[in-house]
SEKOL-804471 format. One line per field, with one value per residue (C-alpha): residue number from 1; x, y, z. Coordinates in steps of 0.2 Angstrom, whole numbers, plus 5000, padded with zeros to 4 digits. Example, Ala and Ser with C-alpha at 12.3 -4.5 7.8 and 13.67 -1.06 7.14 Angstrom:
BEGIN
num = c(1 | 2)
east = c(5062 | 5068)
north = c(4978 | 4995)
up = c(5039 | 5036)
***
This chain:
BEGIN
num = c(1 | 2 | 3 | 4 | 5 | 6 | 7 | 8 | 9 | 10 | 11 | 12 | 13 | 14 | 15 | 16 | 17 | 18 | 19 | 20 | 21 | 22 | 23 | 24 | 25 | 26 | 27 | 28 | 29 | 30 | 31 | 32 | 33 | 34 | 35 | 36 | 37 | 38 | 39 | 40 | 41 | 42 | 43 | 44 | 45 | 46 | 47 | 48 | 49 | 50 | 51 | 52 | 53 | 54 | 55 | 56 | 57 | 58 | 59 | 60 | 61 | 62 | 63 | 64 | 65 | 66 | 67 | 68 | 69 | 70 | 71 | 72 | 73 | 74 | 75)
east = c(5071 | 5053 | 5041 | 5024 | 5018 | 5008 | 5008 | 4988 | 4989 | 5001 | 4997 | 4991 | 4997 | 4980 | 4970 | 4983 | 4981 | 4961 | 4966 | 4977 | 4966 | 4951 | 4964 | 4968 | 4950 | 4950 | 4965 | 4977 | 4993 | 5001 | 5017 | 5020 | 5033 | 5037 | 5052 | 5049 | 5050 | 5064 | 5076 | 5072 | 5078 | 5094 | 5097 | 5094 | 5080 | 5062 | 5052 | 5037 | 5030 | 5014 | 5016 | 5016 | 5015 | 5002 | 5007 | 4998 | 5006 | 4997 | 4987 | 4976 | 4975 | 4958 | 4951 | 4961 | 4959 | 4939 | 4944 | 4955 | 4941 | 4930 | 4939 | 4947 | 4928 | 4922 | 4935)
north = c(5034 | 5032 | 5017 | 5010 | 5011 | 5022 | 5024 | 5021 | 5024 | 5026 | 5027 | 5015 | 4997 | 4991 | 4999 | 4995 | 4975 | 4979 | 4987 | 4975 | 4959 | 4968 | 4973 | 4953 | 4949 | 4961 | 4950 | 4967 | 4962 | 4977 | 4984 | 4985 | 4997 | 4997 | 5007 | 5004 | 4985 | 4988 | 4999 | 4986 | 4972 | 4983 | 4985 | 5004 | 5012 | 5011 | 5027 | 5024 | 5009 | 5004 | 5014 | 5008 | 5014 | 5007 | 5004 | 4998 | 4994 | 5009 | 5000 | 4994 | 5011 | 5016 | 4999 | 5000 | 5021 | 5016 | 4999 | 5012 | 5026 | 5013 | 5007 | 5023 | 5030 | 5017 | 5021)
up = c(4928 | 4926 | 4935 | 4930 | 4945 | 4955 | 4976 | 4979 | 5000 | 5011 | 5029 | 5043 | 5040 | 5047 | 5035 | 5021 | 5024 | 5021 | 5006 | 5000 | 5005 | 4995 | 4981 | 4979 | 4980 | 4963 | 4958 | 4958 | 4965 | 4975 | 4980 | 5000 | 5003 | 5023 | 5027 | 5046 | 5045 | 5033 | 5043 | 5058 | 5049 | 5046 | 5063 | 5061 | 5074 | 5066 | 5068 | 5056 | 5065 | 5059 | 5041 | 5023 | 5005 | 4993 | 4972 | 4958 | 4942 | 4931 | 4920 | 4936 | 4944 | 4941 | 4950 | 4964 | 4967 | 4967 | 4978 | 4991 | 4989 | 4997 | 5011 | 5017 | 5015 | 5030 | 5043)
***
């Protein structure tokens, strides 16, 4: 099964919001994945707190790897 989407960060949720309020300012929509949230509201244990994964459909990854680039360059 293949996607059309690509992960762009995956890492601190902190800097992942940045990411993704300058990725809307761009008007590039991502996808938050956030297994930590997700098991928690399973009622399993949540061991990535504070972790998420970044995607991009494909056709927007080269604007978005320049718009992550930038951010993860400031930190």
């Amino acid at each position: 099964m293949s996607s059309n989407y690509t992960k762009i960060f995956s890492g601190n949720s902190l800097l992942g919001n940045r990411i993704i309020a300058e990725l809307k300012e761009a008007g590039i929509e991502a996808v938050v994945k956030n297994q930590g949230e997700s098991a928690r509201l399973a009622g399993f244990g949540n061991t990535m707190t504070g972790h998420i994964d970044l995607e991009v459909h494909q056709d927007e990854l080269e604007k978005a790897m320049v718009i992550v680039n930038a951010c993860t360059q400031e930190v």
